[in-house]
NUZAVO-74574 format. One record per residue (C-alpha): x, z, y; residue in three letters. Coordinates in steps of 0.5 Angstrom, whole numbers, padded with zeros to 4 digits, always signed. Last residue first. Layout:
<doses>
XZYala...
</doses>
This chain:
<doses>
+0075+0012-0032unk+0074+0012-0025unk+0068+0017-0022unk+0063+0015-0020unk+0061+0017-0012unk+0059+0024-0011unk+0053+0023-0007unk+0054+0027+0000unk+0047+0032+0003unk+0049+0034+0011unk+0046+0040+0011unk+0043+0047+0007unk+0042+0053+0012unk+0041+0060+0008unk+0034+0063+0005unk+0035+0059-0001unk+0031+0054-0005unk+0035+0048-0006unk+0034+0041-0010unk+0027+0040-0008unk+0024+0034-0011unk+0018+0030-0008unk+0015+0027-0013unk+0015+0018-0015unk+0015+0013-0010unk+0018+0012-0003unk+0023+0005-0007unk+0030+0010-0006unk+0026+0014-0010unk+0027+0022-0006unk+0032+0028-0006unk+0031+0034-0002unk+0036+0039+0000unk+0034+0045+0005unk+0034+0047+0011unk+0033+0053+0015unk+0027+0054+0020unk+0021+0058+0015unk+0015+0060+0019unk+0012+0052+0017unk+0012+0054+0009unk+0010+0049+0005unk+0014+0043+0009unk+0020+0047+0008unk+0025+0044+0013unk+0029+0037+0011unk+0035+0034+0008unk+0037+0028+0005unk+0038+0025-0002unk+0036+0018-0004unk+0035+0015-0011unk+0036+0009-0014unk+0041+0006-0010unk+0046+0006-0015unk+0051+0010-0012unk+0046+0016-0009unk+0043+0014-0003unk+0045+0019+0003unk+0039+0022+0008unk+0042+0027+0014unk+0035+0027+0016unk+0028+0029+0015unk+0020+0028+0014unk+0020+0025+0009unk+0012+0026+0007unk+0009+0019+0011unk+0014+0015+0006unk+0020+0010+0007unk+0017+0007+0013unk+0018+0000+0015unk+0022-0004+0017unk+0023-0012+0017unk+0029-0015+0019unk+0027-0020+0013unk+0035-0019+0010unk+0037-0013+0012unk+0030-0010+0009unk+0030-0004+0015unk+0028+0003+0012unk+0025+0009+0015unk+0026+0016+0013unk+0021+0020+0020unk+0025+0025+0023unk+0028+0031+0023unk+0032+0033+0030unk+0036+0028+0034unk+0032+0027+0041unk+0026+0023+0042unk+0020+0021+0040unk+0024+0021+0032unk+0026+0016+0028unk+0032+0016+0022unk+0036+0010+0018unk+0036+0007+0011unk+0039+0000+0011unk+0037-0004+0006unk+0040-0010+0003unk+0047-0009+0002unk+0047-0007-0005unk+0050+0000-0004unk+0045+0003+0000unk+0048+0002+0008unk+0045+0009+0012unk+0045+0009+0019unk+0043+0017+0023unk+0040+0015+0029unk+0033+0011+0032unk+0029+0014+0038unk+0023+0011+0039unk+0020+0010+0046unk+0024+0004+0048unk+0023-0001+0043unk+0024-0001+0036unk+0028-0007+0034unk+0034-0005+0030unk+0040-0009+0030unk+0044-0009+0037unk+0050-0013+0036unk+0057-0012+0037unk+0061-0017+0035unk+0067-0014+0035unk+0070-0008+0034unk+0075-0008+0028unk+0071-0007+0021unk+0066-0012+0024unk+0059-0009+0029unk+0052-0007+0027unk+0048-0003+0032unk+0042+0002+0031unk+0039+0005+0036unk+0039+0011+0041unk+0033+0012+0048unk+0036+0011+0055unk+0033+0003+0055unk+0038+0000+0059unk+0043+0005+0058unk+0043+0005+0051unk+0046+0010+0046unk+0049+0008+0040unk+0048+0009+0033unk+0053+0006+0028unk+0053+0001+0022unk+0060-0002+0020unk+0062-0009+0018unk+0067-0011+0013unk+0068-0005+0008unk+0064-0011+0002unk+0059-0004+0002unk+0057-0004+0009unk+0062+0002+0013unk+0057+0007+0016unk+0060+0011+0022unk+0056+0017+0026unk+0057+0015+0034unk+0057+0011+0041unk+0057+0012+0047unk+0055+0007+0053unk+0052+0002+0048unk+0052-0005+0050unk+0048-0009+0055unk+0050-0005+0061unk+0056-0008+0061unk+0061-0004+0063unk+0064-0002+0057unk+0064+0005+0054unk+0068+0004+0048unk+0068+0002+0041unk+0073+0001+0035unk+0079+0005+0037unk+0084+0004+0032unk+0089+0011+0029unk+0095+0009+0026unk+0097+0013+0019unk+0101+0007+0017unk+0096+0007+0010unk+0091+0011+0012unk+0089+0007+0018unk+0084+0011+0021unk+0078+0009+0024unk+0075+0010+0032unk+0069+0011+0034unk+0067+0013+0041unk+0063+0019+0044unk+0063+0021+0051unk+0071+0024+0054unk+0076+0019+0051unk+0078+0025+0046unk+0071+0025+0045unk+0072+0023+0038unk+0067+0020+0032unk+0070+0018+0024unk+0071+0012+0021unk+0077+0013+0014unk+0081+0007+0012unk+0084+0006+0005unk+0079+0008+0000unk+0076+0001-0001unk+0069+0003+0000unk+0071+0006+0007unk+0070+0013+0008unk+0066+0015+0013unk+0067+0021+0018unk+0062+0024+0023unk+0067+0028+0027unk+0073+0028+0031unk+0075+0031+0036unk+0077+0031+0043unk+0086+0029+0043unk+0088+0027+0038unk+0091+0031+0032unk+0088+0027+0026unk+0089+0028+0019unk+0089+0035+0016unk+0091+0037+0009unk+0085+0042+0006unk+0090+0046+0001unk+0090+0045-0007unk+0085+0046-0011unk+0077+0046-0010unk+0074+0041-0015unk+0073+0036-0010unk+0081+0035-0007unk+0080+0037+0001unk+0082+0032+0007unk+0081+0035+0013unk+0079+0031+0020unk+0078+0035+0027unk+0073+0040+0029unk+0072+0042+0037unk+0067+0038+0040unk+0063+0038+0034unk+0057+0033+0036unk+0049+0032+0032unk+0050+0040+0030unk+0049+0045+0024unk+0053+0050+0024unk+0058+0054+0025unk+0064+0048+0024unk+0071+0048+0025unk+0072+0043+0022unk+0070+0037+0019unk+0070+0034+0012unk+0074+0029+0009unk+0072+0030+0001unk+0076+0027-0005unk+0076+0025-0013unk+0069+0021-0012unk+0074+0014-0013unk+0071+0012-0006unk+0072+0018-0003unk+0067+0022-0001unk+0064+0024+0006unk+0063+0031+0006unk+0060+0033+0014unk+0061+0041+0014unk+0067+0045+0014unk+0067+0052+0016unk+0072+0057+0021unk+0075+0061+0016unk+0076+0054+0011unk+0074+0056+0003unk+0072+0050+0000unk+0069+0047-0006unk+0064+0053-0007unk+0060+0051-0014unk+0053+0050-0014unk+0050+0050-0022unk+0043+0047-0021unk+0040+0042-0016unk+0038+0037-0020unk+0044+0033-0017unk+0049+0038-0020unk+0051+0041-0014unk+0058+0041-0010unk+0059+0046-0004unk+0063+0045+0003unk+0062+0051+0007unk+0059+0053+0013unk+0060+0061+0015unk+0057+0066+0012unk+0057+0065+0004unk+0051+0062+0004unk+0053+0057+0010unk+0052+0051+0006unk+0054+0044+0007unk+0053+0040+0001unk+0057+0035-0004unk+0052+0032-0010unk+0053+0031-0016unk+0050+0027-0021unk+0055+0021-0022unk+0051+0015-0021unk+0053+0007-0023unk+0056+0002-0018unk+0061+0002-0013unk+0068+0000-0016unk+0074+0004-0015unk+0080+0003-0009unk+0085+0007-0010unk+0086+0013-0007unk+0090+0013+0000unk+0092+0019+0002unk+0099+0019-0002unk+0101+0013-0003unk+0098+0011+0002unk+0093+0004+0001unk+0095-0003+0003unk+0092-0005+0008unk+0085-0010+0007unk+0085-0016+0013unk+0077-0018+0014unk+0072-0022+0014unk+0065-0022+0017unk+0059-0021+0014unk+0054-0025+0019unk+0049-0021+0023unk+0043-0021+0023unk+0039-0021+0030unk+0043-0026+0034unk+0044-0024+0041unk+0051-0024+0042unk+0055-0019+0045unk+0063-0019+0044unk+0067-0013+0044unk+0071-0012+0050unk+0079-0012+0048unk+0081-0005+0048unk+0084-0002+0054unk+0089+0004+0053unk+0088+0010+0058unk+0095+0013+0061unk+0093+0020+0064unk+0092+0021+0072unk+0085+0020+0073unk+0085+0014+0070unk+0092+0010+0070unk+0092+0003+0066unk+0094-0001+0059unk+0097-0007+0058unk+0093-0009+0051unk+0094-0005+0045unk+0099-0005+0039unk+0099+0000+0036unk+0106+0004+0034unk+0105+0010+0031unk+0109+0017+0032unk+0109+0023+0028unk+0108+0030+0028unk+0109+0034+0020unk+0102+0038+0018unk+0100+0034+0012unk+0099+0029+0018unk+0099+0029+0024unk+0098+0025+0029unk+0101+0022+0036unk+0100+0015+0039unk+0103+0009+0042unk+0103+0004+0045unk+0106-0002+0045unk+0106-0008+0050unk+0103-0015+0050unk+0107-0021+0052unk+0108-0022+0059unk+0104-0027+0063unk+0106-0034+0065unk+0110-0036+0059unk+0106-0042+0057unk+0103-0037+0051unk+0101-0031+0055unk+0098-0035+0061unk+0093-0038+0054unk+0092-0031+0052unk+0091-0029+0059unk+0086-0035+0060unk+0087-0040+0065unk+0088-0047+0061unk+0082-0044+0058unk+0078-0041+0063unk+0079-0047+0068unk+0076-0051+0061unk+0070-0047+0060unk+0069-0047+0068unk+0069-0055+0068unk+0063-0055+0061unk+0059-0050+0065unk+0058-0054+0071unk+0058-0061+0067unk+0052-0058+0064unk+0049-0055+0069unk+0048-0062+0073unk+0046-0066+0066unk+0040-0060+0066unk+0038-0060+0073unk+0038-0069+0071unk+0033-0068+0065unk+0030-0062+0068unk+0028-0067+0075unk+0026-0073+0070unk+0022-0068+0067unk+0018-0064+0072unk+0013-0070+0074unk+0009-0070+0066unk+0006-0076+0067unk-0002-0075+0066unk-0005-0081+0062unk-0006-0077+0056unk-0007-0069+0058unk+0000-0065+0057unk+0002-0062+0051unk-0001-0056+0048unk+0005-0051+0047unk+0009-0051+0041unk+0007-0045+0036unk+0011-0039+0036unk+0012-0037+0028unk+0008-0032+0026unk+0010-0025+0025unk+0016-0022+0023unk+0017-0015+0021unk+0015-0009+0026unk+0012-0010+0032unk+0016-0012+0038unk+0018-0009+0045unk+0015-0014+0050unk+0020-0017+0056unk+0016-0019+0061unk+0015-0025+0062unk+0019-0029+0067unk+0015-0032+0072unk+0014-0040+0072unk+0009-0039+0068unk+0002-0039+0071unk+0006-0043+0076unk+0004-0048+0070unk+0010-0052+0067unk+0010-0048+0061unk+0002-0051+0059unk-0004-0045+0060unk-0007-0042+0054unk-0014-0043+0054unk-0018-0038+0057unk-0023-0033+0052unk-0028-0035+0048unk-0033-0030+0045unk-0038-0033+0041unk-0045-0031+0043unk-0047-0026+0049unk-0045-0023+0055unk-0048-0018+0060unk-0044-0013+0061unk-0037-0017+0061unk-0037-0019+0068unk-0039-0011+0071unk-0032-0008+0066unk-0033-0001+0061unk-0040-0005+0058unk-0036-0009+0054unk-0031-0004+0051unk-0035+0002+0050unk-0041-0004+0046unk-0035-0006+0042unk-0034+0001+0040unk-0040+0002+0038unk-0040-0004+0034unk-0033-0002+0031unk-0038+0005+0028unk-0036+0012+0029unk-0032+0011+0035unk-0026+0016+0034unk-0027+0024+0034unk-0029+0024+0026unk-0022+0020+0025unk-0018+0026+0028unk-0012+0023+0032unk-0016+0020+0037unk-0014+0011+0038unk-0021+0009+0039unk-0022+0015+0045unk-0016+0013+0048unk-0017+0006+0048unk-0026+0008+0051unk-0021+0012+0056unk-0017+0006+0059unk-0024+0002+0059unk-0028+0007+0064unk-0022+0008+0067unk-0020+0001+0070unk-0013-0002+0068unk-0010-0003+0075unk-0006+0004+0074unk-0001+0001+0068unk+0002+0006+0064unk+0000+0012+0066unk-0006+0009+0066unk-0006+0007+0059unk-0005+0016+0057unk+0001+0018+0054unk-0001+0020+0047unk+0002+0026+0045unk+0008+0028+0042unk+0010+0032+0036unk+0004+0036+0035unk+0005+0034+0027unk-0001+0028+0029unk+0002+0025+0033unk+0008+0024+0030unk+0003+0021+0024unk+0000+0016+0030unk+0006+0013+0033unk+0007+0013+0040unk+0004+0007+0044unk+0007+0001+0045unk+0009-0002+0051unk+0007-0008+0055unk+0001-0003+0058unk-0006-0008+0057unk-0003-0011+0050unk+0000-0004+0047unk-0007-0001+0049unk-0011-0007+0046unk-0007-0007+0039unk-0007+0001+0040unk-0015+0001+0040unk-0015-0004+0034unk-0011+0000+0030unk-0016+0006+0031unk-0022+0002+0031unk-0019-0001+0023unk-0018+0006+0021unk-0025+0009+0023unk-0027+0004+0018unk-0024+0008+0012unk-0017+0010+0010unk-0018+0016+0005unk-0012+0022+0005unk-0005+0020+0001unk-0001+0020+0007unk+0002+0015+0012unk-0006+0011+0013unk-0009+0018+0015unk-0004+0017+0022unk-0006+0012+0025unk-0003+0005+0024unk-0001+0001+0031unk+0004+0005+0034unk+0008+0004+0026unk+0006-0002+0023unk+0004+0002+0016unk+0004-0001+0009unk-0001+0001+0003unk+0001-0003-0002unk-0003-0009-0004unk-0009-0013-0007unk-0013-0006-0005unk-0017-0002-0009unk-0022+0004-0007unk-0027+0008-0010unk-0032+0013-0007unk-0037+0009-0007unk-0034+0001-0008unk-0029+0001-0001unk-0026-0006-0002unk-0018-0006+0002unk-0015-0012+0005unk-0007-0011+0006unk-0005-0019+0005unk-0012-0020+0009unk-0008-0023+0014unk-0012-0026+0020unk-0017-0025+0026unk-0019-0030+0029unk-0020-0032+0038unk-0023-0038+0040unk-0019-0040+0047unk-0018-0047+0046unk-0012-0047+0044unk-0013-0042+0038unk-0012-0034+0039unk-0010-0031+0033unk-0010-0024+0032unk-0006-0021+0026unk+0001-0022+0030unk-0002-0016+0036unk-0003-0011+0031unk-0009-0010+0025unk-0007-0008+0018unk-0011-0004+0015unk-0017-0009+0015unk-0022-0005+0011unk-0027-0009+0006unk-0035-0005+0005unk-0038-0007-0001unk-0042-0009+0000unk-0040-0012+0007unk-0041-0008+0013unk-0034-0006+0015unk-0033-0014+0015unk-0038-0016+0019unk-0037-0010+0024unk-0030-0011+0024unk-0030-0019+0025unk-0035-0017+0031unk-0030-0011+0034unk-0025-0017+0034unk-0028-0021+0038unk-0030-0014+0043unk-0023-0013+0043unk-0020-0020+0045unk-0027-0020+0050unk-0024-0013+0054unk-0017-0015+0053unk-0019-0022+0057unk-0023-0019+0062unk-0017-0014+0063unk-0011-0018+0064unk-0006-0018+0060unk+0001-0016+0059unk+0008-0020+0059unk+0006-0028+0059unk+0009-0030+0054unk+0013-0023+0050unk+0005-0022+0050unk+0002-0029+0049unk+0007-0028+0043unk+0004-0021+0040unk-0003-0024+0041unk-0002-0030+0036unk-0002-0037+0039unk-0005-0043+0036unk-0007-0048+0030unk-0010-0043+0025unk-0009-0045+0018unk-0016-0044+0013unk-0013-0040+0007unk-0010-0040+0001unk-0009-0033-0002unk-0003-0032-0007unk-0001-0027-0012unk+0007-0027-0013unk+0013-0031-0018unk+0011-0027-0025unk+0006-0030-0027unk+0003-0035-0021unk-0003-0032-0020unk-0008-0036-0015unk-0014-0036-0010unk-0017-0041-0006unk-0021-0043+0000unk-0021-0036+0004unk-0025-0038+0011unk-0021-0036+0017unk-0025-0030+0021unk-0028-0029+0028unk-0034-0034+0027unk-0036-0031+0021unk-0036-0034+0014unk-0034-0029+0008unk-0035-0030+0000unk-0027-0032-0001unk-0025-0025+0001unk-0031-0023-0004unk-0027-0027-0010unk-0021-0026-0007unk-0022-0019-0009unk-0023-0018-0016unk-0018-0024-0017unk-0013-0020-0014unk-0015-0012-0017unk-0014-0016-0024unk-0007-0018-0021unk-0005-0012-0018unk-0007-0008-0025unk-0003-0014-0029unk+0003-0012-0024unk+0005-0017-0020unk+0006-0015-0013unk+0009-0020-0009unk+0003-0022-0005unk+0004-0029-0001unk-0001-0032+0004unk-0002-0040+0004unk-0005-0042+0011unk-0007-0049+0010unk-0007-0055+0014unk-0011-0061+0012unk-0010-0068+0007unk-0015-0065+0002unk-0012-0066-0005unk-0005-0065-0001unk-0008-0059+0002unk-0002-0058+0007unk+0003-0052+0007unk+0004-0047+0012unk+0007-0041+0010unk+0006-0033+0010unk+0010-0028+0007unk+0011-0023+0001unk+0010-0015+0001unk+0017-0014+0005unk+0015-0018+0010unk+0016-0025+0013unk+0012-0030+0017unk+0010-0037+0018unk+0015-0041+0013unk+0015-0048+0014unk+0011-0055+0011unk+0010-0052+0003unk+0006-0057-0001unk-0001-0054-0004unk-0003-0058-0009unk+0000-0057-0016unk+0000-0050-0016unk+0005-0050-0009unk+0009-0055-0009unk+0016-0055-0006unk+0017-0058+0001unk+0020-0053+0005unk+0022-0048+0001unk+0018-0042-0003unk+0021-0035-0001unk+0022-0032-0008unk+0017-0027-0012unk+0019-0020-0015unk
</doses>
């Protein structure tokens, strides 16, 4: 596996690295200048280097570097490097890529749409008409580039794709940018021509509506429809908002059949266009101080990955002084001095500061009632004054902090001391114990059972009258916490509290927490001493962590009014250092889930997982590196849904693969390999679920662990066992 190449370095002895462009899982995209030519090239990085990679790398380079069209960058130069990566070397295209006049000036208009499509049916046609015939594969908004002088490209061949009679090969695996990519691209049938006018049709869709449209495999399972441009946006005309739609058809055959044809549907659809011929430009983008700009552009929900880096706009004409700056220059002082009298005023006048001058009173102790091993206590925590709510005292949390950084830093934290008796002593993750806890309602009622990893020799662990679902392990894999009551499979359990159970079966499940609500979604923390869990005990879902060593009870999340941050919030997953914690919450802004990150105590929350306001994502997974978070996408609603990944690292996602259709996913402890549960894809009359398991990496077979006629759920590797 390559390494990003750093400012500076020198790239086979004549290509030095000026900045990063992009980044995804298959590589990145730099800047450098051409030290032997003194010009700026664009170096795309592909770090597959498997001797077959390579082969197919230079086979193709060689035709890659063969193209000359005026929508294409040329390819000057093609390279191995041993292990570190293969790397194409192509003309550097100065400008703005179509997603970043898109977040710039929010959508489009029509004409520029109708010339951005027609340029980019030309490069197609070329390139689908060469011998032999080159599939794009990756076509979206960051792969068309506009220069300042209107010209428009078509870039990154990362993906290309040569079509030889009935053989294909491609210089990278097959990646999918969900919205953009039609739905033979997630699974094993043939890509073609037809492929690239899909994509095509969804980048113009996406630039005309400022959405991106529903995704192409969802589509395709009935799932949901597409919802038509002019639901959208009602100025885009008819005749073009159906040749968008006829582009972006489920079936490949009800497509145009040809990116020629396509272009023709384009042109034609608007009276000013009808009639052009030659190179097709369009308006230069305009300079940020034009009134063009002066409105705020519409917030865009962005593509998968990391695109082009946005380039500075032109600068102003020679000879032209720029009248706006000596006046920002001052507005900017002025604002300055107004936010630096404030930040004083709440310094000196802050609570924390009142407290400490003697001003305010110090913070009061509450307490709360639990219960553990059955016998009522009383803990004091230390809150905040608290306030009366509709007759019941409710105790304030501290507002978490909202930033705008997308990765979150790892953040410290105080480790307690772990309980005698409940909290197991920490144990080092790593390694694979190849069993699995499952619930299970074979027996009746859900229970918990514990299965070899090949899904053989299923024995029952519990045996509570109103069931147990949702195992989580302990850290040393010697213990459970489950939930009950439990009757079947669900996204909340109003009634369930937390039981800690033995994992062979002995002894009595002892219950942990008596709050009022419930709790459910319990996580374990990698350090064996705190337990996260789900409660609606303050009325909407909140998460909340048990102390097992003074058996207190912190509530991390809570319904704030800032409408920045979820208004619930559910399913806890620790990271692997037990520093931060990933969890779904629920957006007031976008009325859709996804996925936060926040410390161990509550703060810093932060929304992690760009996927706009049509996709909902729930269900966060941490592998037990820390790099890859796996989670579940649906249209709506928490059913089965698609596996994804987020490389934590790239932020970039991807599908982990068009046939993991489910949910509940669990990787095994040493992150080779993922269990989740699913419907039988076979036999669509079949409603019960069964356990799969799957490569962490997407490759390999399908296995299915369980075949029965009864609900199998919520799949939990077993930890390894200490020696």
């Amino acid at each position: 596996m390559g390494v990003n190449l750093e400012r500076g370095a020198l790239l086979h002895k004549r290509y030095r690295i000026v900045e990063i462009l992009g980044q995804g899982g298959m590589g990145s995209v730099y800047r450098a200048v051409d030290e032997n030519l003194g010009v700026d090239v664009a170096v795309k990085e592909n770090l597959f280097t498997t001797d077959e990679y390579a082969r197919q790398f230079r086979l193709e380079a060689v035709i890659l570097a063969n193209l000359r069209h005026t929508n294409l960058p040329r390819v000057t130069d093609h390279f191995v490097i041993g292990d570190q990566g293969q790397y194409l070397i192509m003309d550097f295209i100065d400008g703005e890529d179509l997603r970043q006049r898109m977040e710039r000036t929010g959508t489009i208009s029509e004409e520029e749409a109708i010339l951005i499509g027609a340029a980019m049916c030309d490069a197609l046609q070329y390139l689908h008409t060469r011998k032999p015939s080159i599939i794009h594969r990756d076509l979206k908004p960051g792969n068309v580039r506009i220069t300042p002088d209107g010209h428009i490209y078509l870039v990154d061949f990362g993906l290309a794709k040569l079509v030889k009679g009935s053989q294909a090969t491609t210089t990278g695996a097959r990646a999918m940018t969900p919205g953009y990519s039609p739905p033979e691209q997630y699974g094993t049938a043939r890509t073609g021509p037809r492929t690239d006018i899909y994509s095509l049709g969804a980048t113009l869709y996406a630039t005309l509506t400022g959405i991106i449209p529903e995704d192409g495999l969802a589509r395709a399972m009935d799932n949901v429809g597409l919802t038509p441009v002019r639901k959208r946006n009602p100025k885009v005309s008819r005749k073009l908002a159906a040749a968008i739609e006829k582009a972006m058809a489920v079936h490949p055959e009800e497509r145009f059949q040809s990116a020629d044809e396509f272009r023709q549907a384009l042109l034609t659809s608007n009276v000013k266009t009808q009639r052009l011929e030659g190179e097709l430009v369009i308006p230069p983008p305009q300079p940020p101080d034009s009134e063009q700009d002066s409105n705020l552009a519409k917030e865009m929900p962005k593509e998968t990955g990391n695109g082009p880096k946005k380039t500075p706009p032109p600068p102003s004409e020679p000879g032209k002084k720029n009248r706006g700056a000596s006046w920002w220059i001052f507005f900017s002082f002025f604002l300055l001095t107004i936010i630096l009298a404030l930040s004083l005023i709440l310094i000196f006048w802050s609570p924390i500061t009142k407290t400490f001058l003697g001003l305010l009173p110090t913070p009061t102790s509450t307490t709360i009632p639990m219960t553990i091993h059955g016998t009522p206590t009383v803990q004091p925590v230390n809150t905040l004054p608290s306030q009366t709510s509709q007759g019941k005292t409710v105790t304030q949390q501290p507002s978490p902090t909202v930033t705008e950084t997308l990765i979150p830093t790892f953040l410290p934290s105080i480790t307690p001391t772990p309980s005698e008796t409940l909290g197991p002593t920490p144990t080092t993750l790593g390694g694979g114990y190849s069993q699995i806890a499952i619930a299970s309602n074979r027996t009746g009622a859900p229970q918990i059972f514990l299965m070899n990893s090949d899904g053989s020799d299923p024995q029952q662990v519990t045996n509570i009258t109103y069931g147990a679902c949702q195992p989580a392990w302990s850290p040393d894999g010697m213990r459970l916490v489950v939930i009950s009551p439990c009757s079947k499979r669900m996204d909340q359990y109003p009634e369930a509290k937390l039981y800690i159970i033995n994992a062979d079966g002995s002894g009595a499940p002892t219950e942990l927490t008596a709050v009022e609500g419930s709790g459910f979604d319990p996580a374990w923390s990698p350090d064996g001493t705190r337990i996260a869990f789900t409660s609606l005990q303050d009325g909407s879902p909140q998460i909340y962590v048990l102390n097992l060593g003074d058996n207190s009870v912190t509530r991390l999340t809570e319904a704030s009014s800032d409408i920045r941050l979820p208004d619930w919030s559910s399913q806890p997953s620790w990271s692997p250092t037990g520093t931060q914690i990933l969890y779904t919450g629920h957006s007031r802004l976008t009325n859709a889930l996804q996925i936060w990150v926040m410390s161990d105590t509550g703060q810093g929350q932060k929304f992690l997982i760009p996927r706009g306001d049509i996709y909902w994502d729930f269900l966060p997974e941490w592998s037990p590196d820390g790099k890859t978070i796996l989670f579940n996408e649906t249209s709506g609603g928490q059913e089965l849904g698609w596996l994804m990944t987020f490389d934590y690292q790239t932020a970039s996602t991807n599908h982990l693969r068009g046939q993991a259709y489910g949910a509940h996913s669990d990787f095994s402890p040493d992150g080779i390999w993922i269990a989740y549960e699913s419907l039988d894809t076979e036999d669509s009359n079949r409603l019960d679920y069964d356990i799969y398991r799957i490569k962490a990496d997407g490759t390999g077979a399908i296995i299915r662990l369980t075949n029965t006629t009864t609900m199998e759920f919520d799949p939990a590797w077993r930890p390894i066992i200490a020696p």
